[in-house]
N, C-alpha and C positions, 0 to 999 in steps of 0.2 A: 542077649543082645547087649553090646558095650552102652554106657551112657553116651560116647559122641554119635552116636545116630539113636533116632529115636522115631517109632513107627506106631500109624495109627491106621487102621480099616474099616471102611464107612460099610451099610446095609448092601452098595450096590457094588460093594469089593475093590472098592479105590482104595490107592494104597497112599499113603501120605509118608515120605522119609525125609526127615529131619536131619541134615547134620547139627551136629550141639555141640559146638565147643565157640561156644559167646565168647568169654573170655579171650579168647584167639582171634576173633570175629569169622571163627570155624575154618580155620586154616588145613589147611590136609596134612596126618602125620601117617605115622603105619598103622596106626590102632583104628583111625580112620578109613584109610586106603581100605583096607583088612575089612573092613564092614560094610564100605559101599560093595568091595567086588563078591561077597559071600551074600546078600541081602538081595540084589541085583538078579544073580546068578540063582537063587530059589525064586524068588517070584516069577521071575521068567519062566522057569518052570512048575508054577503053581498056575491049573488049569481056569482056577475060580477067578483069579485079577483080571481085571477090566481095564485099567491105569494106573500109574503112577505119577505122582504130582511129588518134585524132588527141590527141596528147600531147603532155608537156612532158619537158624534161631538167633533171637537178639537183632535182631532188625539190618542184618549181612547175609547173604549168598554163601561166598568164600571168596577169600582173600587169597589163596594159592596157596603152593605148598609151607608148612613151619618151617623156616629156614632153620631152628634147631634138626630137624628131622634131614636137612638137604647137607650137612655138614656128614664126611666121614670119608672113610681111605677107599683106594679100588673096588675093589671087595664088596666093599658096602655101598659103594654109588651104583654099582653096575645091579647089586639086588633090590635095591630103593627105587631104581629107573623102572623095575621090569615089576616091582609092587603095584608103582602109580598106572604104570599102561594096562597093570590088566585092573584095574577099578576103571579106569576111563573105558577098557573093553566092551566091561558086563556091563554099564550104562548104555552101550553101542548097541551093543548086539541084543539087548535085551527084545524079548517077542511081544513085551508089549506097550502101548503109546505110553513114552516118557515127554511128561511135560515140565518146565524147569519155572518155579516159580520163583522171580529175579528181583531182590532189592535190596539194596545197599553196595559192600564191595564186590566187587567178580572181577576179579583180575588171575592175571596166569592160569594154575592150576586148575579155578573158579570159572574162569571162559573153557577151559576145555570141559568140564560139565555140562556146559550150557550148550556148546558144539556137540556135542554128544546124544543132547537131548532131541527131541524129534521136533518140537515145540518149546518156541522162549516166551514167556509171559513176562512182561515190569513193572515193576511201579517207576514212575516218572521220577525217584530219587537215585536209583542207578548208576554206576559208573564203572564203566569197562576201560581193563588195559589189558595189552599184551604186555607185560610189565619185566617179563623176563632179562630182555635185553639192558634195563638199570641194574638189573645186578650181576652182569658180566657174560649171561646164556641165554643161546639163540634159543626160542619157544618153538623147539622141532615137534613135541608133540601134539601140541596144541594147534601147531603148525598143518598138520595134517588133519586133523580132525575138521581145520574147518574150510580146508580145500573145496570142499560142495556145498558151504553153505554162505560165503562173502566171494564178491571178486577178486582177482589176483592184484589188480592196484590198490585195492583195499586193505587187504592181507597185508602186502606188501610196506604200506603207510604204517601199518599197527605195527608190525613186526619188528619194523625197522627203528621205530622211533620210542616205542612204549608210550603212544600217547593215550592219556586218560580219557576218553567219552562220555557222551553223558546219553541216557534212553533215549532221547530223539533220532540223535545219530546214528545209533545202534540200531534204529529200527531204521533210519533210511538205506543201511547200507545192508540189511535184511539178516543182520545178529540177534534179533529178537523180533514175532509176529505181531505184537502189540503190547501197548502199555494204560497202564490205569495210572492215574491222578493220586491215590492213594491205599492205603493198607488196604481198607475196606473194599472202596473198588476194585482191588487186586484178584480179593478173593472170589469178587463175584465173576471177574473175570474166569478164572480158572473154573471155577463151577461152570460155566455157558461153554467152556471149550471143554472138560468131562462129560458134558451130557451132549455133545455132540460124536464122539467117541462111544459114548456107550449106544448109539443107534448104529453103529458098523461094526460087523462080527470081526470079533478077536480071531479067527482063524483067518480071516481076509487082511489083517493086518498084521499077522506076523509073518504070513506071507510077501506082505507086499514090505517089509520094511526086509525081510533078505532079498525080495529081488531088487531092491534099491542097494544096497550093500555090493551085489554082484554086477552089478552093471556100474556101477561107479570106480570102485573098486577101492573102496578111503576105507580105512577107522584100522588097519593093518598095521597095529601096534608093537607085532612079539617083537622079544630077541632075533637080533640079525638084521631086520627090516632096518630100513634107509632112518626113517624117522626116531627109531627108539637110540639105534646106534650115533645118531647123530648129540640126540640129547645125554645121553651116558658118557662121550666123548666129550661134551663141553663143560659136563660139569666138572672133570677133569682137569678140566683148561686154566692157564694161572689168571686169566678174567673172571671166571665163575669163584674161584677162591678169593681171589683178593675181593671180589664183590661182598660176596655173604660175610666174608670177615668184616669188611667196612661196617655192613646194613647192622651186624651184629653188637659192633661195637659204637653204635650210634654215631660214624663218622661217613664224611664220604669217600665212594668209591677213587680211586686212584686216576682214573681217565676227567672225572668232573673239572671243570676248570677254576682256580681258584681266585674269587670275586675281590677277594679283600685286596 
């Protein structure tokens, strides 16, 4: 197992994943990507897990994707695009209750985790954006993932604007089921919604999370699909370039309006 993810399993086979790239405040790169969707992808098929409780280290969530890692030619955006959608996949599709333990930054890349997840838990220090749109790309995948889980004026507000929220909000507009006050009570949070989980059979629930899948019909991230193509496309776009070059070179982007 790479050092950016880091896993632990309790007596009653809960599984605890770690992203760890503090430093970053656990920003998603490939080495990352690369480990949620392989890690994801076996548990789900390991008969013993009960849960999974999916976090961050250093007191963040994730901050989105490394804008070093979002930088490169054709070629490389169009296999970068289709890296990040199948780690947001195996989160999806994963057979058993993923819970997303949320505090600090979650933005971009980091709400589509949290979308992903079956259950959002926060601490009251929390702060969500669709943040995409500040640096010149529309958040088509994230876009989709959370089509069944906010309303579409709400969507709509985020998407549009990149505005930053805070746990409150997040839970009134139902991006997260509750929040704790602090670390501590965070944890015990997540323990009281694990042991409610562990009294409904794992076979009742990964059944019922693909007929939710299938009747919905969301988290349809491959190659070709409207959503993946849409985000491959924009990273293309001389907005997403000029963006990540700004963010990169600590100036701003080219659309900002200039104050002085």
């Amino acid at each position: 197992m790479p050092e950016c993810l880091a896993l632990s399993r309790n007596a009653q086979h809960v599984v605890h994943v770690r992203l760890n790239r503090p430093a970053r405040r656990n920003a998603l790169d490939a080495e990352l990507m690369d480990a949620i969707a392989e890690t994801f992808n076996d548990l789900s098929a390991d008969p013993d897990v009960r849960a999974i409780v999916l976090g961050g280290s250093g007191g963040h969530f994730c901050s989105g994707a490394d804008l070093q890692w979002m930088a490169g030619n054709a070629s490389q955006i169009e296999r970068e695009t289709t890296r990040l959608a199948t780690a947001m996949e195996a989160v999806l599709s994963c057979s058993k209750l993923v819970i997303a333990k949320v505090e600090g930054s979650v933005f971009a890349g980091g709400l589509s985790l949290v979308a992903a997840a079956d259950v959002a838990l926060s601490s009251n220090d929390a702060r969500f954006a669709l943040s995409e749109v500040r640096i010149g790309l529309a958040p088509a995948l994230t876009t989709r993932l959370l089509f069944d889980k906010i309303s579409p004026g709400d969507l709509r507000w985020l998407g549009a604007t990149g505005a930053i929220i805070d746990a409150q909000r997040a839970l009134a507009i139902g991006l997260v089921h509750a929040i704790a006050d602090s670390a501590s009570d965070l944890d015990l949070l997540v323990e009281d919604y694990v042991s409610g989980a562990l009294k409904s059979s794992p076979q009742a629930i990964a059944d019922f999370k693909q007929l939710m899948r299938e009747l919905l019909g969301t988290g349809n991230l491959a190659p070709g699909t409207i959503a993946h193509t849409a985000f491959m496309e924009g990273r293309l776009r001389p907005a997403a370039l000029s963006g990540i070059s700004a963010i990169q070179s600590r100036t701003a982007p080219p659309w900002v309006p200039d104050t002085n």
